[in-house]
DRENMI-924563 format. One line per field, with one value per residue (C-alpha): x, y, z; residue in three letters. Coordinates in nm, 2 decimals. Each point is the difference from the previous one (the first is absolute). Layout:
# DRENMI-924563
xx [X, ...]
yy [Y, ...]
zz [Z, ...]
rodo [ala, ...]
***
This chain:
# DRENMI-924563
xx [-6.55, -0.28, -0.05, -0.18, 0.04, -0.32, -0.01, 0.19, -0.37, -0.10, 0.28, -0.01, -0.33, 0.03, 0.33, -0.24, -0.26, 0.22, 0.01, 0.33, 0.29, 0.25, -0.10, 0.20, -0.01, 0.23, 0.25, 0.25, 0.14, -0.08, -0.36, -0.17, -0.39, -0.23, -0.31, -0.20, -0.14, -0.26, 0.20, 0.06, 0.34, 0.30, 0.34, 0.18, 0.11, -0.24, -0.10, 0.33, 0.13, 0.32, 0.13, 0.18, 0.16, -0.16, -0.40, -0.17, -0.10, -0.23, 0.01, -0.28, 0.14, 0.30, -0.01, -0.02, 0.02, 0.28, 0.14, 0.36, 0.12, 0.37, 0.25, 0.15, -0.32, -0.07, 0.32, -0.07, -0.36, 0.17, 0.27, -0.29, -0.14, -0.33, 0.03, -0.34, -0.17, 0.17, -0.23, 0.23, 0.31, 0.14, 0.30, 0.36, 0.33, 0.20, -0.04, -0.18, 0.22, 0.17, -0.17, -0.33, -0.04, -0.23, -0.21, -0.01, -0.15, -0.30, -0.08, -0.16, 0.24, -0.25, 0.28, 0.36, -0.07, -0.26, -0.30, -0.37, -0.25, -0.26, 0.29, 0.03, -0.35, -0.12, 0.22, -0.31, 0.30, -0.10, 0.32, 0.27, 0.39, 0.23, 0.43, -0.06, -0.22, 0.02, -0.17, -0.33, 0.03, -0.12, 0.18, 0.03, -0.25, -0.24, 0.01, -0.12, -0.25, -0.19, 0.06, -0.14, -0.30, -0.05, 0.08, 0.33, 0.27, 0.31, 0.34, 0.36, 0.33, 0.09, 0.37, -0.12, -0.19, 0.19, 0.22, -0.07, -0.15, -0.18, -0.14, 0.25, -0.04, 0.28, 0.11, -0.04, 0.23, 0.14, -0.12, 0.20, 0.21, -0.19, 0.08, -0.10, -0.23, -0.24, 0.01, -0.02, -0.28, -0.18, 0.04, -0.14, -0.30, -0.07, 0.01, -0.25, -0.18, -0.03, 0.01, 0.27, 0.22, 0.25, 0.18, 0.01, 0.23, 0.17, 0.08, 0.12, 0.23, 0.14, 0.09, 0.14, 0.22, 0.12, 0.09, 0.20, 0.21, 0.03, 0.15, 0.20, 0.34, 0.03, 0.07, -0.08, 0.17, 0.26, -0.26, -0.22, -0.28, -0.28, -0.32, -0.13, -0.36, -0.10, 0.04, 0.35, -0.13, -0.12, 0.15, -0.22, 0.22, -0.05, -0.01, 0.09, -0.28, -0.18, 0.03, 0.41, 0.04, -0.08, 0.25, 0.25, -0.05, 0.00, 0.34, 0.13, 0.08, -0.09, -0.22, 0.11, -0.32, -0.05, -0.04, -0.38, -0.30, -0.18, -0.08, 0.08, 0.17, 0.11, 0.36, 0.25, 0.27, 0.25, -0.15, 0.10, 0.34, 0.11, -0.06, 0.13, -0.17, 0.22, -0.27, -0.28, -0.34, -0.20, -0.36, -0.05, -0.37, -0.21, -0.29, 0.06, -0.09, 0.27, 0.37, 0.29, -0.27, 0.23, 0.33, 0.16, -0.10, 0.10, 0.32, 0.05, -0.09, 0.23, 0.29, -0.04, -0.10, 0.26, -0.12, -0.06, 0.32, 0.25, -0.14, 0.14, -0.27, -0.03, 0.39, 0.02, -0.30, -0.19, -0.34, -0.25, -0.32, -0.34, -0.32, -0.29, -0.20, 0.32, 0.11, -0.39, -0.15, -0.09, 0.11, 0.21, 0.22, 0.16, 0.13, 0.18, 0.17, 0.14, 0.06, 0.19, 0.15, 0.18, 0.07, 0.18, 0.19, 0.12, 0.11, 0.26, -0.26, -0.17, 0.27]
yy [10.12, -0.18, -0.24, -0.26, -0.13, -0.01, -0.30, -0.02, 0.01, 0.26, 0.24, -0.11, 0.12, 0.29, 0.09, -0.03, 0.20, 0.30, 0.04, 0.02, 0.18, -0.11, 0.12, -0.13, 0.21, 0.09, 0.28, 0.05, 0.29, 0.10, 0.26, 0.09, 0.09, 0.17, -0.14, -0.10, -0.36, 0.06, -0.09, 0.34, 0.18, -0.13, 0.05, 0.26, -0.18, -0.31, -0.19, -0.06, -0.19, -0.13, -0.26, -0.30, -0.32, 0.04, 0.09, 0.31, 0.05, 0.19, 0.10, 0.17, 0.10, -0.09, -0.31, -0.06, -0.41, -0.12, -0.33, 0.02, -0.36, 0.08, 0.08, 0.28, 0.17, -0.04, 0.17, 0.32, 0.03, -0.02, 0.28, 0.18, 0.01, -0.20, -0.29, 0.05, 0.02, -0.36, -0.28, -0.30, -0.10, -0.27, -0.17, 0.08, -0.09, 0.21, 0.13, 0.36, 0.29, 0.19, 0.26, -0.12, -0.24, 0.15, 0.08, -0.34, -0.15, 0.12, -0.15, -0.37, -0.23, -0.24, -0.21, -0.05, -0.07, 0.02, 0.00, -0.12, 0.21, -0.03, 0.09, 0.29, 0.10, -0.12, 0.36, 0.17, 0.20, 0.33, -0.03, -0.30, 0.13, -0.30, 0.05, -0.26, -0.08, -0.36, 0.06, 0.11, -0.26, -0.36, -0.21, 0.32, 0.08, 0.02, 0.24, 0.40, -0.10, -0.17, 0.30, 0.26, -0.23, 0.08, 0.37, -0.05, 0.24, -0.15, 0.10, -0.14, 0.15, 0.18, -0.16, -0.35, 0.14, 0.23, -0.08, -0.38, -0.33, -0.18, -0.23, -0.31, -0.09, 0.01, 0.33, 0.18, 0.15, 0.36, 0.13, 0.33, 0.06, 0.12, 0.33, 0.15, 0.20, -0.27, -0.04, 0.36, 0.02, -0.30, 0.22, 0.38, -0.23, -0.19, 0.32, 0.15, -0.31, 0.03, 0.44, 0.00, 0.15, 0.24, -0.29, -0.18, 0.27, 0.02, -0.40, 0.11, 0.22, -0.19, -0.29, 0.18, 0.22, -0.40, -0.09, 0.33, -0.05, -0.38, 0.01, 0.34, -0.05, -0.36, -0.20, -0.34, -0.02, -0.29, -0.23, -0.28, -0.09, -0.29, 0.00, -0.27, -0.01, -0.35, -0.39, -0.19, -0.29, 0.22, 0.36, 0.33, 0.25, 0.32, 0.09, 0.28, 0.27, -0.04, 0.20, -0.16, 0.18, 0.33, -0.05, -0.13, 0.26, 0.25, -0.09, -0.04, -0.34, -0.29, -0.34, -0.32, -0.09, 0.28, -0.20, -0.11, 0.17, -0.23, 0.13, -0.28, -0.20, -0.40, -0.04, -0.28, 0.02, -0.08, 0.31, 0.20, -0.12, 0.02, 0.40, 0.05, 0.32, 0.20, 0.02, -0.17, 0.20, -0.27, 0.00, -0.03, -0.10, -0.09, -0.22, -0.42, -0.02, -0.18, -0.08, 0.20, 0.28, 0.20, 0.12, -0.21, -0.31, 0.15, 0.08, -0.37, -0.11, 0.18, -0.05, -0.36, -0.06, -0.14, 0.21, 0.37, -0.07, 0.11, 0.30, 0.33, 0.16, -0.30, -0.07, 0.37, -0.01, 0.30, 0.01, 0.25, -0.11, 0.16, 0.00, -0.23, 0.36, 0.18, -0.25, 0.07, 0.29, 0.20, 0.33, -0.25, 0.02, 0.27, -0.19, -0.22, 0.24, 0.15, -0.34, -0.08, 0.29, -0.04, -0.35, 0.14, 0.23, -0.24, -0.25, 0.29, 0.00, 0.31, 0.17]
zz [11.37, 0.09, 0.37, -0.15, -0.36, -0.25, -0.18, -0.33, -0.22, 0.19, -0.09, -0.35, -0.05, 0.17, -0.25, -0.27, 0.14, 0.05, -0.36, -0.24, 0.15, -0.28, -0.34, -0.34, -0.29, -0.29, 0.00, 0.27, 0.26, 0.29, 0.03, 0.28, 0.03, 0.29, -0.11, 0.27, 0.01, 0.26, 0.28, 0.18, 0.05, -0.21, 0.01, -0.17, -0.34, -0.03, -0.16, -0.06, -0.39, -0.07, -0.26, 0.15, -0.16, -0.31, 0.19, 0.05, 0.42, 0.16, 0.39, 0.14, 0.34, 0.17, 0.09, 0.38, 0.01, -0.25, -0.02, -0.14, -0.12, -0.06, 0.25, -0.22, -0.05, 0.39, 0.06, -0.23, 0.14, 0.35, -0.07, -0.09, 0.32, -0.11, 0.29, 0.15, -0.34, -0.05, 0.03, -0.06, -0.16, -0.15, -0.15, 0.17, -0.11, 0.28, 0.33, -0.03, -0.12, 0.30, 0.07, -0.01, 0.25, 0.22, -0.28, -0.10, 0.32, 0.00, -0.36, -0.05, -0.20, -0.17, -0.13, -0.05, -0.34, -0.26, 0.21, -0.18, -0.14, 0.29, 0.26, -0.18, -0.08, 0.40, 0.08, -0.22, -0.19, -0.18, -0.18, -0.13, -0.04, -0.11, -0.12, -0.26, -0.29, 0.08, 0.34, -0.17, -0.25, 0.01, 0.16, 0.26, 0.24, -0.27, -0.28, 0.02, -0.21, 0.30, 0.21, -0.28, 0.00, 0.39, -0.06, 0.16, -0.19, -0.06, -0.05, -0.13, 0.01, -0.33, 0.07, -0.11, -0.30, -0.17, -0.25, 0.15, -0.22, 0.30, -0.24, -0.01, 0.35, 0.25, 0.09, -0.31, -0.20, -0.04, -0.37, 0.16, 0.32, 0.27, 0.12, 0.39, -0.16, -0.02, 0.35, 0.07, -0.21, 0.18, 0.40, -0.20, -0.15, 0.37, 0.13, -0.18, 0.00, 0.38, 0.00, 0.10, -0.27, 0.15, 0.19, -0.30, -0.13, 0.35, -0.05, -0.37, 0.14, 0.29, -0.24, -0.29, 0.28, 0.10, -0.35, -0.03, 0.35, -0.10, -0.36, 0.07, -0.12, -0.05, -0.31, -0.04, -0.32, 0.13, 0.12, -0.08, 0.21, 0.06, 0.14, 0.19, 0.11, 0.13, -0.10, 0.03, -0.23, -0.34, 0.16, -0.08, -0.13, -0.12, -0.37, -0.16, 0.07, 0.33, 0.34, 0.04, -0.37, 0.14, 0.26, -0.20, -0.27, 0.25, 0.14, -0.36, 0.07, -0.19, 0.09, -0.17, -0.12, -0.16, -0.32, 0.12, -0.01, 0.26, 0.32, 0.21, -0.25, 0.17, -0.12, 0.11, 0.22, -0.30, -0.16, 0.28, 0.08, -0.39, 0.07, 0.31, 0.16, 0.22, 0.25, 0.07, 0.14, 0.15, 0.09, 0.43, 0.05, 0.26, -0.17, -0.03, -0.33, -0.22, 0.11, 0.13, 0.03, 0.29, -0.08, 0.26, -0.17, -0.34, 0.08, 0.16, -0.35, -0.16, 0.23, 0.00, -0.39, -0.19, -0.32, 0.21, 0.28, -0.26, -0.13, 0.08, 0.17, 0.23, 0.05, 0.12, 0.17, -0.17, 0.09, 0.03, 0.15, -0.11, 0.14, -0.27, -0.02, -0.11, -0.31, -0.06, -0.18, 0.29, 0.19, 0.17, -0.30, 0.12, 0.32, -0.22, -0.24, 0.37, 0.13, -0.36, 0.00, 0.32, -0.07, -0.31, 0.20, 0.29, -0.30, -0.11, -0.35, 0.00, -0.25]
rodo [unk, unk, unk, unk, unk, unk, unk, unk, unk, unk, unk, unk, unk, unk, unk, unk, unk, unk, unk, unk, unk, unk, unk, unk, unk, unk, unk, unk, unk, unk, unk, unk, unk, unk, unk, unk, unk, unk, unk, unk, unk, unk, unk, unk, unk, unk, unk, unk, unk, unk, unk, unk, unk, unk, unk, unk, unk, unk, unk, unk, unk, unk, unk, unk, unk, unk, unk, unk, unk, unk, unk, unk, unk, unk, unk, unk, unk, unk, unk, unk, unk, unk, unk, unk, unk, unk, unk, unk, unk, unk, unk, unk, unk, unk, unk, unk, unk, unk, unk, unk, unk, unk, unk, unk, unk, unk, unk, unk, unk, unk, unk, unk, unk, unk, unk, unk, unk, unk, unk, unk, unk, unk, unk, unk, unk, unk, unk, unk, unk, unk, unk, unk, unk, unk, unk, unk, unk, unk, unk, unk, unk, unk, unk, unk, unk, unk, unk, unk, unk, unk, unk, unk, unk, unk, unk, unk, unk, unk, unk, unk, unk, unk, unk, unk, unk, unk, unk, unk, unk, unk, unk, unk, unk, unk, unk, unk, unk, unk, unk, unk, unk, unk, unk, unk, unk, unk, unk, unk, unk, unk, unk, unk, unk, unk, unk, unk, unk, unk, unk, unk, unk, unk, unk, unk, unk, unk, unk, unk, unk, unk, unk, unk, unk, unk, unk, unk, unk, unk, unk, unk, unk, unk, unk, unk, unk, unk, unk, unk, unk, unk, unk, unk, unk, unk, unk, unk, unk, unk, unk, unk, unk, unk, unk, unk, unk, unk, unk, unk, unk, unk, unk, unk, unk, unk, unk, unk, unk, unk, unk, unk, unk, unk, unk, unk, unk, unk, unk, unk, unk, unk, unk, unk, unk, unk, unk, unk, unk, unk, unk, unk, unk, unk, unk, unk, unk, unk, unk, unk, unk, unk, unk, unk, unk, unk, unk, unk, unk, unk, unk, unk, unk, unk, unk, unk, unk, unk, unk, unk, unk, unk, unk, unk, unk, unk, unk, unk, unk, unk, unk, unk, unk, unk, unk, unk, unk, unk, unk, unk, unk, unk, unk, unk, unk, unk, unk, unk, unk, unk, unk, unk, unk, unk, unk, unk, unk, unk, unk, unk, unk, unk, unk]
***
């Protein structure tokens, strides 16, 4: 990391000057070549190529300077043991996953949210990781395009591309319900990314062996569930087939929304009392962004609303409260299947 900061122009130019790092091309897969570009020793397996959201990348090296924009991205790159090859990060929801707190120190948050284009570029990244599409997007901090330009590769979770329409604004919707292989695929392909692929598979591992302890021997079968991420006013709540569809598929349970496609879907409060989940998994973040963002403040809603204070869930008190990053797409994911399942289990609902 550097003591004094170049001027934004500067390091610009300089991006261009290092010539194209991201390559687009047609076909897909992931290759590997040895040729040398002139630049001395390289490491084992780069360049490296992948296909991502749709775009063909090229690494040359592992990157040493990345910028992750997402806090679910952050988290996997973390796990992986990549903090000092971290230039920045941006754009938290929660408080860091446990576990990597000491790790996350020593890494510059540029913003809470979303920060700009020249925040980002000022940390002269050699490589761009973002959780969502809409990140890298206008409207975002600026679209990959802009950062392909500079020779900045760039790279988006397969979770909010696959089987996903991100087209119609909002959220998105599921064209297919997401499955954790999307996300295990994102940690083996930031792995090699970054050379690092045997803990990629170690992560793997360590999460699927979760999922196993975390689902054995219950059934869901008897209960109904909604997910709430954020917003008392226009409530986000989970359709069918995002990251709360794996875990309520997964505990053979079943989410009362799961009638809509939309990701985030805003559905009024008369909507959800008329259905009447059994329990209620509600969103506890951090950020300030909209209203009745912690679950404190959501559950005083709820408790004091004359359309949500007589539903069952709320009457009885059943409440599971989830982390932002693990109602999100994210190897988080897993922390709320375990969370949901033992929520499931204290309610006397886990079969």
């Amino acid at each position: 990391m550097l003591s004094k900061a170049t001027p934004a122009p500067i390091r610009t130019a300089a991006l261009f000057a290092a010539g194209a790092v991201l390559l687009t091309a047609c076909g897909g897969g992931t290759t590997n070549s040895s040729a040398d570009d002139g630049g001395g020793d390289k490491a084992d397996g780069f360049p490296l190529t992948l296909k991502n959201c749709g775009r063909t990348v090229t690494v040359k090296a592992p990157p040493q300077r990345a910028v992750s924009v997402d806090q679910g991205s952050t988290e996997i790159l973390l796990s992986l043991g990549l903090a000092d090859r971290l230039a920045a990060t941006a754009t938290w929801s929660d408080p860091v996953m446990k576990g990597l707190e000491k790790a996350n120190q020593g890494v510059e948050r540029l913003s809470e949210n979303r920060p700009s284009s020249e925040k980002v570029l000022d940390k002269e990244p050699d490589f761009l990781s973002a959780s969502f599409a809409s990140t890298l997007a206008k409207g975002g901090v600026a679209p990959r395009e802009q950062f392909e330009k500079l020779g900045v590769p760039t790279y988006i979770s397969p979770a909010d591309c696959v089987g996903k329409d991100n087209s119609g604004g909002g959220d998105g919707a599921r064209t297919a319900p997401l499955t954790m292989d999307s996300v295990y695929t994102e940690v083996r392909e930031l792995s090699q990314v970054f050379g690092v692929p045997e803990r990629g598979d170690a992560l793997v591992k360590k999460l699927q062996a979760r999922v196993t302890k975390a689902t054995d021997g219950i059934d869901g079968s008897k209960a109904s569930l909604l997910y709430w991420f954020s917003d008392s006013k226009a409530p986000y709540l989970a359709g069918c087939c995002g990251a709360p569809g794996v875990i309520t598929r997964e505990l053979g349970a079943k989410n009362v929304f799961d009638d809509t496609h939309g990701e985030w879907p805003q559905i009024s409060w008369e909507t959800v009392a008329d259905r009447n989940p059994d329990v209620l998994v509600i969103g506890d973040l951090s950020r300030t962004m909209q209203t009745a963002e912690s679950a404190e403040k959501k559950i005083d809603f709820l408790e004091s609303n004359p359309v949500t204070r007589t539903m069952d869930a709320v009457k009885n008190r059943r409440y599971v409260l989830l982390s932002g990053q693990a109602m999100n797409p994210t190897i988080r994911t897993v922390e709320g299947l375990e969370r949901v399942a033992a929520g499931l289990r204290d309610f006397g609902l886990a079969g």
